[in-house]
C-alpha positions in Angstrom: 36.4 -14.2 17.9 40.0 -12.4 17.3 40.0 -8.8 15.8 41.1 -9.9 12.8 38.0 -11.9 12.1 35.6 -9.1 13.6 37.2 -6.8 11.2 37.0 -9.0 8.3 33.2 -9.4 8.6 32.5 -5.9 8.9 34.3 -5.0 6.1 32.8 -7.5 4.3 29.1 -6.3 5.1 30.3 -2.9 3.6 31.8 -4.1 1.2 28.4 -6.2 -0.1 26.2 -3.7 1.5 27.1 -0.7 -0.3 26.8 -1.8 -4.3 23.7 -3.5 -3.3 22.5 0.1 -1.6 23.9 1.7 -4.6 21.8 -0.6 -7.1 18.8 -0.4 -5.1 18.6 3.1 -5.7 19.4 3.2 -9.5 16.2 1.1 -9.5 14.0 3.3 -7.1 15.1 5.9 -9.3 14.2 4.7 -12.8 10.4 4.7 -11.7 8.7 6.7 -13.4 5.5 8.6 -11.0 2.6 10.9 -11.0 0.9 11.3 -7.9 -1.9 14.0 -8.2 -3.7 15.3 -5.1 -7.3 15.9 -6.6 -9.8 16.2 -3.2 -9.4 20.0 -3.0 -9.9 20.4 -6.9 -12.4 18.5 -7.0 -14.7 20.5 -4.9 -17.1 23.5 -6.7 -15.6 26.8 -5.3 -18.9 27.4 -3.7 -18.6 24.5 -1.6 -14.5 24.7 -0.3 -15.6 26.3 2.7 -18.3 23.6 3.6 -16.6 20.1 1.9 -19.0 17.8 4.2 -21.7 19.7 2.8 -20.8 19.1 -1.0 -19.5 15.3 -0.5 -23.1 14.2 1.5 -25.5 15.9 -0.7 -26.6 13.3 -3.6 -28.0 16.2 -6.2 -24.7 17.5 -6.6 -22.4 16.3 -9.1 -19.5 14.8 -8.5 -17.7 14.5 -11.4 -14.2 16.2 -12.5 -12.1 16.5 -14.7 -8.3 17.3 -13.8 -5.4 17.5 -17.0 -2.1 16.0 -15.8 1.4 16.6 -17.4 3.2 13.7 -17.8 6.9 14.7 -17.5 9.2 11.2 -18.2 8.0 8.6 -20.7 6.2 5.8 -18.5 6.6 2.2 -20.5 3.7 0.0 -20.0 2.5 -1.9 -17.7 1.3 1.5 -15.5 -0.3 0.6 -12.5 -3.2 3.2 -11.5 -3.4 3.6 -7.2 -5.6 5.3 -5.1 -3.8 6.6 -2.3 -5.1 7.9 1.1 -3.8 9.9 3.8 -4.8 10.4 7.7 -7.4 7.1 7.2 -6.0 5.1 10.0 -6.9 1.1 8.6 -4.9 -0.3 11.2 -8.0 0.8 14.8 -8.4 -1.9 16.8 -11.9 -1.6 16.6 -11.6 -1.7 12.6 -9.6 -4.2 12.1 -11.6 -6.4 14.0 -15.0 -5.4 12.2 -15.4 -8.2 9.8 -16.1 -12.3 9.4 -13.5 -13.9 7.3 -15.7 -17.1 7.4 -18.8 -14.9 6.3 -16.8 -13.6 3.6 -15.8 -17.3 3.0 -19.5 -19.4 3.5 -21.9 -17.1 3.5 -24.6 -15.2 5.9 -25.0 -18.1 7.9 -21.8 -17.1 9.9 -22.6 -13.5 10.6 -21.4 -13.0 13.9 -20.7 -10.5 16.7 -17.5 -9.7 15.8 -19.2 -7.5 12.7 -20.2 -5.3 15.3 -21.8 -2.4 14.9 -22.8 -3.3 11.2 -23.7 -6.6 11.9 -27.4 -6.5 10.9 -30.1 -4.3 9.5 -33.3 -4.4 9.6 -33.3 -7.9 11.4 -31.4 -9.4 8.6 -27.8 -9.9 8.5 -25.4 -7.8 6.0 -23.6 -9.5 3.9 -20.4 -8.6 3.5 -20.8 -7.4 7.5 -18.6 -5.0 9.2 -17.0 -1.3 9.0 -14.1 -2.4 6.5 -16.9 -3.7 3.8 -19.3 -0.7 4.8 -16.5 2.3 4.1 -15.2 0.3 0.7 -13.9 3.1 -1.6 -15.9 4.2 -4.6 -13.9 7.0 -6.5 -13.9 6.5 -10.2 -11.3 7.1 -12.2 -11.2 7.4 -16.3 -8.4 8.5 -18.9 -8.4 9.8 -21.9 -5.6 11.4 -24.1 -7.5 14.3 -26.5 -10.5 12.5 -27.2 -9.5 9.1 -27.3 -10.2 6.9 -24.4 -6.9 5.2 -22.3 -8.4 2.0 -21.2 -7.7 0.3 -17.7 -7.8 -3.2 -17.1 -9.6 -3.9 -14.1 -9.2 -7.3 -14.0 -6.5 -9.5 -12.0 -5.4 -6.3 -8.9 -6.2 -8.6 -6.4 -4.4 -11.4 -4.9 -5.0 -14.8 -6.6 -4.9 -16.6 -3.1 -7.9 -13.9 -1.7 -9.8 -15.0 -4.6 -9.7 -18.3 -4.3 -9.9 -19.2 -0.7 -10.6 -16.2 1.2 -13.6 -15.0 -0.7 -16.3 -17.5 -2.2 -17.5 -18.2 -5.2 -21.3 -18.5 -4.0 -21.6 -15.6 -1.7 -23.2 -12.9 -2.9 -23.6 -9.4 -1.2 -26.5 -9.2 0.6 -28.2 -6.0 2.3 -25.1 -3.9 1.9 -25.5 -0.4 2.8 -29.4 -0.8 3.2 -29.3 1.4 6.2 -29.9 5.0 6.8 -26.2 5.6 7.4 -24.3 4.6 3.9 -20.8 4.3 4.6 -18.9 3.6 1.0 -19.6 1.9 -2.3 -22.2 -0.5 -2.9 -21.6 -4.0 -4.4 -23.8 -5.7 -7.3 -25.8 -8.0 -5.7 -25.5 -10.1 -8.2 -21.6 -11.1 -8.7 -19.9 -13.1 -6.2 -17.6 -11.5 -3.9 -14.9 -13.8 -5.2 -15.2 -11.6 -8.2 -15.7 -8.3 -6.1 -12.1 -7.2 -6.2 -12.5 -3.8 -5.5 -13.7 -5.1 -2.5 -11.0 -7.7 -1.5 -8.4 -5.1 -2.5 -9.8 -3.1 0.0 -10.3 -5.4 2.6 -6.6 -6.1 3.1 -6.3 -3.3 5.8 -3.6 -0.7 5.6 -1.1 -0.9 8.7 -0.6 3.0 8.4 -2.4 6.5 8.1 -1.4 6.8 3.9 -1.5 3.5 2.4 -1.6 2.7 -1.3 -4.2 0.2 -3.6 -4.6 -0.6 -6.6 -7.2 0.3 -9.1 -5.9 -1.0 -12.1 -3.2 -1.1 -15.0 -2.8 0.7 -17.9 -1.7 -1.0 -20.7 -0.6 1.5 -23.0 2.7 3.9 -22.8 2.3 7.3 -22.0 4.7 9.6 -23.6 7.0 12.7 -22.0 5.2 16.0 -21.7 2.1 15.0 -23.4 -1.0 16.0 -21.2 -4.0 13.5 -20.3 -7.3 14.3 -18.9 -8.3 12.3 -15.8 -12.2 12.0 -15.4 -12.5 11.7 -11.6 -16.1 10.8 -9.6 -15.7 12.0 -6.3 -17.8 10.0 -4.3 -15.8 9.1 -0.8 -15.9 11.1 2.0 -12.6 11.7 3.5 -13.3 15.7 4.9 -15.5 14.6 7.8 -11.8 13.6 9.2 -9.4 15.4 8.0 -7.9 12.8 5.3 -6.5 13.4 1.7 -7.0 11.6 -1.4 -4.5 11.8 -4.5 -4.3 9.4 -7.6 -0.9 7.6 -8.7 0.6 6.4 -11.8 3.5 4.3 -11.7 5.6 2.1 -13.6 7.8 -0.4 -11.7 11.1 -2.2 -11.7 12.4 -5.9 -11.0 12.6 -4.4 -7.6 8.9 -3.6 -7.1 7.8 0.5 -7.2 9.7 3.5 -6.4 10.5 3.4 -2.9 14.6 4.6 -1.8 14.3 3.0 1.9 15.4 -0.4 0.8 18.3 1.6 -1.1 19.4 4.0 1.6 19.3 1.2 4.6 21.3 -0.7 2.6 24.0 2.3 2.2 23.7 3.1 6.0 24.2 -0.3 6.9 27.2 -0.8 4.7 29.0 2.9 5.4 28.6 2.3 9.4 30.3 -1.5 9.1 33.2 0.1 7.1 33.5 3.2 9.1 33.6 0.3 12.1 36.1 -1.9 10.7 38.0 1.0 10.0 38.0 2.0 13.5 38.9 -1.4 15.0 41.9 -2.0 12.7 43.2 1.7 13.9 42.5 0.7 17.6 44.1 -3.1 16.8 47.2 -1.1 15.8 47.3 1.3 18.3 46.0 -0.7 21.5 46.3 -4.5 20.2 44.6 -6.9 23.0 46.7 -9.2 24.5 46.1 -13.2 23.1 45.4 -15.9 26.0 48.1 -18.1 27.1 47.4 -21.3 25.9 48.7 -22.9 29.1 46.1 -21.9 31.2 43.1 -23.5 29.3 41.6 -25.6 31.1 42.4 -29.2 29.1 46.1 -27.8 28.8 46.2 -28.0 32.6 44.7 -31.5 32.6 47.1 -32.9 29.9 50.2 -31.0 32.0 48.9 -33.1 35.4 
């Protein structure tokens, strides 16, 4: 490739790069997001030295209610997530700790790779493993004054894990039966294909603070007005160390707020200019040499 046409392409990367960057951003930016930390608050003042102590003990109530400031208008759809930090999905050992054809066809294909919450009591556990047995079982309700914000819990999983990863006939079956209860329990008596608290879930996080969905409000929520969010703090993330904060979003044609795609874009697009820039200056200054035609190899053969 001559100069010429190594300079041209990189300028032409910045050149496209940079108003895409640029318009990535704008995007990011026009999200609208609340994300409230509520694990700390949510514990009685009695208890914040001694959180393991609050979250395992059954007679205490878990129930709060935090108020929330909403500071930009957010346009419906909003989507309500659950986010947690320092829970690390993505173990080995985790990861492993389920039966996608259990999940699929039933308890008949329980099978080692459940382990350790393969079975209880001689009978197997249905869904099996630790990613079913520490499902998530906060609550969360709205209300603006006294009047109630409904969330529509319906459709937050993936169509395709409905449909073909979970089935339609399985129902749970001794889940968190055992003296050691990990998470939420499952009605016994609606399929898991319909479970999608679970099969949200189940799709495992590939890092420590990960993001799912609970569910979507359907109603706009206006600048500076103040709504009550009724929290039941059930799941247990003090024993390590992990944090647990509730979002609301709106979104964009581009997805959620998130400026990575936006900034890589810019990075990418300022370094090709700043490089086409400095090969056109050393072009100039110290221009290469071009071949001699002569001495190519067919030129030699049609010369003989």
């Amino acid at each position: 490739m001559t100069p010429g046409c190594v300079i041209t392409i990189f300028l032409l990367i910045g050149i496209t790069f940079v108003p895409v960057g640029l318009v990535c951003l704008q995007a990011s930016n026009s999200v609208a997001e609340i994300v409230h930390r509520y694990d700390i608050d949510c514990v009685p003042d009695a208890y914040r030295r001694n959180k393991q102590a609050y979250i395992k003990d059954s007679l205490i109530s878990k129930k709060c209610i935090q108020k929330v400031k909403v500071q930009y208008h957010m346009k419906a759809p909003i989507y309500v997530y659950y986010e947690l930090d320092n829970f690390y999905q993505n173990h080995r050992r985790y990861v492993k700790s389920r039966s996608d054809k259990q999940l699929r066809h039933g308890m008949k294909y329980t099978d080692s790779s459940c382990g350790p919450l393969e079975r209880n009591n001689g009978l197997p556990i249905v869904p099996c493993g630790l990613i079913a047995w520490s499902l998530f079982n906060d609550t969360f309700g709205f209300t603006r004054g006294s009047i109630g914000i409904m969330v529509d819990r319906k459709n937050i999983s993936w169509r395709s894990d409905r449909e073909h990863k979970f089935g339609k006939d399985v129902y749970p079956f001794n889940f968190q039966n055992g003296s050691l209860i990990g998470g939420g329990k499952l009605d016994p008596d609606i399929p898991l294909s319909n479970q999608e608290d679970l099969i949200v879930w189940m799709r495992a996080a590939a890092l420590p603070q990960f993001r799912k969905l609970y569910g979507v409000i359907e109603d706009d929520l206006q600048a500076d007005e103040t709504i009550d969010i009724h929290i039941t703090n059930n799941y247990n993330t003090y024993s390590f160390g992990g944090k647990k904060s509730l979002v609301l979003t709106t979104s964009t044609w581009l997805g959620g707020k998130n400026d990575f795609l936006g900034y890589a874009y810019l990075v990418t697009g300022s370094a090709s200019i700043f490089l086409s820039i400095l090969f056109a200056l050393i072009h100039v200054k110290i221009p290469r040499p071009h071949g001699d035609a002569a001495y190519l190899s067919w030129s030699r053969k049609s010369s003989n």
